[in-house]
N, C-alpha and C positions, 0 to 999 in steps of 0.2 A: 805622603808623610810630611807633617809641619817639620822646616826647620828654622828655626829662628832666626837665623843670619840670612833668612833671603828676604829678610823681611825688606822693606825700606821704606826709610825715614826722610820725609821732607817736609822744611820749615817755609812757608806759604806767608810773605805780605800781601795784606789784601790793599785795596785803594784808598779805604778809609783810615787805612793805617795799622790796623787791626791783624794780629799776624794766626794763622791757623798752625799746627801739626798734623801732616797727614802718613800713615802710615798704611804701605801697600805691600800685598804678596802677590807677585806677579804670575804665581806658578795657578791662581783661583780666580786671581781679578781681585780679589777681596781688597776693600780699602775704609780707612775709620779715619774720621777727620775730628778735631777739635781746637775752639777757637780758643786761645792761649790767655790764661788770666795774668794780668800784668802784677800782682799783687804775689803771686806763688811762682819761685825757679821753676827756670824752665827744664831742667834736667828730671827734677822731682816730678812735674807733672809728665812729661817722657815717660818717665821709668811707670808711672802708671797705666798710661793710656798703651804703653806697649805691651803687659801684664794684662791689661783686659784683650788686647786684642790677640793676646796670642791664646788664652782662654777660648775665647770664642772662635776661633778656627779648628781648636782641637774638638768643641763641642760640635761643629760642623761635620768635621771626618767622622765623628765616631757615631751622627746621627746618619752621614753617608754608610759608612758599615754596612 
């Protein structure tokens, strides 16, 4: 069963400077990365990238079923 609070969220500098958001569920392995657009808050693109990926876990369980 998803629960959204196990999700976790972590914000990734890369070397080039370039920073990712990666967000993992530890309970599946599952994890969704994306590299952060400097042009768009960062909270706003969060709240999306966390919206799809919690989308897609639940499309996972329920193709598990």
């Amino acid at each position: 069963m998803l629960k959204s609070e196990t999700i976790q969220i972590d914000s990734v500098k890369l070397a080039s400077g370039d920073r990712l958001l990666r967000l993992t569920e530890p309970l599946s392995g599952c994890a969704l990365e994306k590299k952060l657009e400097a042009a768009v808050p960062v909270l706003q693109q969060k709240e999306q990238l966390f919206r799809m990926f919690e989308a897609a876990l639940r499309a996972a369980e329920k193709d598990a079923a």
